[in-house]
C-alpha positions in Angstrom: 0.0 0.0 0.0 1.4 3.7 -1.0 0.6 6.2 1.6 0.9 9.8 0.1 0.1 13.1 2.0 -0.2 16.6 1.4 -1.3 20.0 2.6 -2.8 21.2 -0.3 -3.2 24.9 1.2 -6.7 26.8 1.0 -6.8 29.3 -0.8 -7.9 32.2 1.7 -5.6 31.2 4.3 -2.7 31.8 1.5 -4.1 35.0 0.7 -4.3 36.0 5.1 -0.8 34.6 5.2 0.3 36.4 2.2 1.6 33.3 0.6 3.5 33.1 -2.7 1.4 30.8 -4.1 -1.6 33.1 -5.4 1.5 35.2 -7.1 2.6 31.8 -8.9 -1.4 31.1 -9.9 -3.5 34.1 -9.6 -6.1 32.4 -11.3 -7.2 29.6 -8.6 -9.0 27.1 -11.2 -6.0 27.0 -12.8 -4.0 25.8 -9.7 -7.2 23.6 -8.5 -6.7 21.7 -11.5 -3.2 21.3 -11.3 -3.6 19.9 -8.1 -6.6 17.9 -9.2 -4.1 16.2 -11.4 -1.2 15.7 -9.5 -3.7 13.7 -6.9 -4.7 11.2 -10.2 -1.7 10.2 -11.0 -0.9 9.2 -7.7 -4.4 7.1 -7.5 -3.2 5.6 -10.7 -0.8 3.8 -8.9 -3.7 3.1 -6.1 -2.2 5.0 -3.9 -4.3 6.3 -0.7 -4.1 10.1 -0.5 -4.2 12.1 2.5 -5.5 15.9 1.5 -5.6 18.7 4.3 -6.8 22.4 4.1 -8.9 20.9 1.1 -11.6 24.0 -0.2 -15.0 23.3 -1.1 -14.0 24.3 -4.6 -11.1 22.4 -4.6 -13.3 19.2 -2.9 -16.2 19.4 -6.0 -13.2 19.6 -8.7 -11.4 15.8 -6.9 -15.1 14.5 -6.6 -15.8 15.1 -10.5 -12.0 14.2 -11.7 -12.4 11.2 -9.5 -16.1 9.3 -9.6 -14.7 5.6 -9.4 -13.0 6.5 -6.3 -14.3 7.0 -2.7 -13.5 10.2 -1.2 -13.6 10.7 2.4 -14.4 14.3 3.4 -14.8 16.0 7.0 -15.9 19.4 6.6 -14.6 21.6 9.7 -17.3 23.9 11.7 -14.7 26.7 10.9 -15.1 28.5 7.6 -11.7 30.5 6.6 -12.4 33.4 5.3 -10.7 36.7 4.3 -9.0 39.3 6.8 -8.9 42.0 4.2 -11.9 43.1 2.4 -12.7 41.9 -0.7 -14.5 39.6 -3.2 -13.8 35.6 -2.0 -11.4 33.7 -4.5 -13.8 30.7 -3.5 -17.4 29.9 -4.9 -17.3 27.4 -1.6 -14.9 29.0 1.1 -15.3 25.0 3.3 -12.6 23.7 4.7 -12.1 19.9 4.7 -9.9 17.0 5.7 -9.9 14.1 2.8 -8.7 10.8 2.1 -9.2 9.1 -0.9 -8.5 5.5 -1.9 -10.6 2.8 -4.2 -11.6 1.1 -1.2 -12.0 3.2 1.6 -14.4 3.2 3.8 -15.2 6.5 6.2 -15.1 5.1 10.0 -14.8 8.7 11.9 -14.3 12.6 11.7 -14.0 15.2 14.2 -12.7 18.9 14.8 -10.6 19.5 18.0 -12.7 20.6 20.7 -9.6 23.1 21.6 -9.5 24.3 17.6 -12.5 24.5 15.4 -10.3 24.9 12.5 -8.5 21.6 12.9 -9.5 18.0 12.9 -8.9 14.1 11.8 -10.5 12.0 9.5 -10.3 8.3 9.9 -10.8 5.7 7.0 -10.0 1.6 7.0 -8.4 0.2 3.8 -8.6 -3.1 3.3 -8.1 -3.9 7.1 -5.5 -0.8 7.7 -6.6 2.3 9.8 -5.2 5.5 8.3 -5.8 8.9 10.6 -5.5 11.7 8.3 -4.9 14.9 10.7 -3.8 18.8 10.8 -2.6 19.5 14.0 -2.5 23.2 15.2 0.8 25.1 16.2 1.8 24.9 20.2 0.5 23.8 23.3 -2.7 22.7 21.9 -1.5 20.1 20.4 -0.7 17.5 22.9 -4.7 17.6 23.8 -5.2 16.7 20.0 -3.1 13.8 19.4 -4.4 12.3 23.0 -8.2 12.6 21.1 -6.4 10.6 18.1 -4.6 8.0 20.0 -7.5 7.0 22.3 -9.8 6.7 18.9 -7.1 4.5 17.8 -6.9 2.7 21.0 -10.4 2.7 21.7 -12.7 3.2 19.1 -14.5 0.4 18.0 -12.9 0.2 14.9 -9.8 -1.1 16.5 -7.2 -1.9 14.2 -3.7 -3.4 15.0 -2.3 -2.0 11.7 -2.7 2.0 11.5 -1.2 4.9 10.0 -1.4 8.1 11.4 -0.4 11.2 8.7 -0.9 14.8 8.0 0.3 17.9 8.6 1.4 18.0 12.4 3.1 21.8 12.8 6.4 20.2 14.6 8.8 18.2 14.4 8.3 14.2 14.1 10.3 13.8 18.1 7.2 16.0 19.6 4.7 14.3 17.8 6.2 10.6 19.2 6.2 11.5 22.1 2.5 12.2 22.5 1.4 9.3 20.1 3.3 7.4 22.8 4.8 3.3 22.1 3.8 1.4 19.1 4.1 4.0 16.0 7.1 4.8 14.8 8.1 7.2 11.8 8.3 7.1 8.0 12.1 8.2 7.6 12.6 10.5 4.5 16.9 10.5 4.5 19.0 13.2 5.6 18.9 14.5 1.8 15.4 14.7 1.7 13.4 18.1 0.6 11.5 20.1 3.4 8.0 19.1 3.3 7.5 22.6 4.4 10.1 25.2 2.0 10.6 28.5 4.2 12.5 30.7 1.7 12.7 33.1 4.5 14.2 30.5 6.6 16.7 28.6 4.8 18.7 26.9 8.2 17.6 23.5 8.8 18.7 23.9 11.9 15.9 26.5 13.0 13.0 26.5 15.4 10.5 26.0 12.4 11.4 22.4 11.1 12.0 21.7 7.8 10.0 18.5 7.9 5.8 19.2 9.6 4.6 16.9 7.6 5.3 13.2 8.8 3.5 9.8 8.1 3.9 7.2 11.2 3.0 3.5 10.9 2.0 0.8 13.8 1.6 -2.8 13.1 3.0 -2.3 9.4 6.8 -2.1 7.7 7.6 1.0 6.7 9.7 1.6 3.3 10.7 4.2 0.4 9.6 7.5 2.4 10.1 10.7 0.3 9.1 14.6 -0.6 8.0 15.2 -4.1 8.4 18.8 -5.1 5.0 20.3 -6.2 6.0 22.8 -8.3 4.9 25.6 -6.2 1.4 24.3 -6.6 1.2 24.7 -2.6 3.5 26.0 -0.1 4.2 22.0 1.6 5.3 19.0 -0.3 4.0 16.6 -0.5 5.1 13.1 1.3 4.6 9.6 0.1 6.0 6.2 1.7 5.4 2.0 1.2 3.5 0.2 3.9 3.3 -3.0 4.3 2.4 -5.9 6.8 5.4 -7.2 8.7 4.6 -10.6 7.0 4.3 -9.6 3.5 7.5 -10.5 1.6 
């Protein structure tokens, strides 16, 4: 099974942020589409894609490119919109969380209680449960990945095999540490591209990592982890990785 994830960036929050991306594709159908694309050929090769900060424009354009598929949406109770005045860039300004595969099947969704604006979305594939999260910046965190890891532990969807992906806003050490024993990390080499390019901050080596975007495994064999440049489509890579069970030769 190929694992691939990506922050696919909303649109408004790149416009609040003042993002490069809307200077790189002013017109946002064009870079919808783009995206649209890059996300088919990677279920050509059935992989299961993990989408976050996923517009309701961006949502209708994967559900028509994609019909034989099953697309896993959960839609926050938070709806971005623009700081400065102005006309929306979005016919549907919704946020979502989405996982697609041939053969998923949705099994949960939730915002965080302590950010309305951030969430997970759970799906089982043939037998394997994949979290698909965005985790906010600082001390809320912890709080979140506890809600993720009890689902996991918990839920009644129990799986022994699970992946847990997404865009988690610190490094992969802080994000161990809360998911606690049994998951362990998806290593992309010491050469790898940040999932997260800072021009403004070109030391890897400071406090805002290079690498946010992480995919952990549990119960499953990890192999071939690495960042595909996106070709300034969004401003995170995008990550992709082999799992497979530990018996599978």
């Amino acid at each position: 099974m190929r694992i691939a994830t990506w922050n696919v960036l909303h649109r408004i929050h790149a416009e609040n942020w003042r993002e490069t991306v809307p200077d790189v594709f002013p017109d946002e159908a064009v870079r919808i589409a783009a995206i649209t694309a890059r996300i088919e050929a990677l279920l050509a090769d059935d992989d299961v894609v993990c989408l976050q900060e996923v517009s309701g424009d961006q949502l209708a354009s994967l559900r028509t490119a994609l019909p034989a598929m099953q697309v896993c949406a959960f839609i926050y109770p938070r709806v971005p919109s623009l700081k400065q005045p102005g006309p929306s860039p979005l016919q549907h300004p919704e946020e979502a969380l989405v996982t697609i595969a041939s053969r998923a099947r949705l099994v949960a969704g939730a915002a965080f209680p302590n950010d309305p604006g951030k969430g997970f979305v759970v799906v089982d594939v043939d037998g394997v449960l994949i979290v698909n999260t965005h985790l906010s910046a600082g001390d809320r965190r912890t709080v979140q990945l506890q809600h993720i890891r009890a689902h996991v532990d918990h839920g009644a969807d129990q799986r022994s095999a699970v992946v847990v992906c997404g865009d988690c806003n610190t490094s992969s050490a802080k994000v161990l540490a809360a998911l606690d024993v049994g998951f362990e990390l998806v290593n992309l080499g010491l050469d790898a591209l940040p999932t997260r390019p800072r021009p403004d901050l070109p030391d890897r080596s400071s406090d805002k990592p290079a690498a946010i975007d992480h995919i952990f495994v549990r119960g499953l064999v990890a192999e071939g982890g690495v960042v595909v440049d996106v070709d300034g489509t969004s401003d995170h890579n995008l990550v992709r990785a082999t799992v497979r069970e530990p018996s599978a030769a």
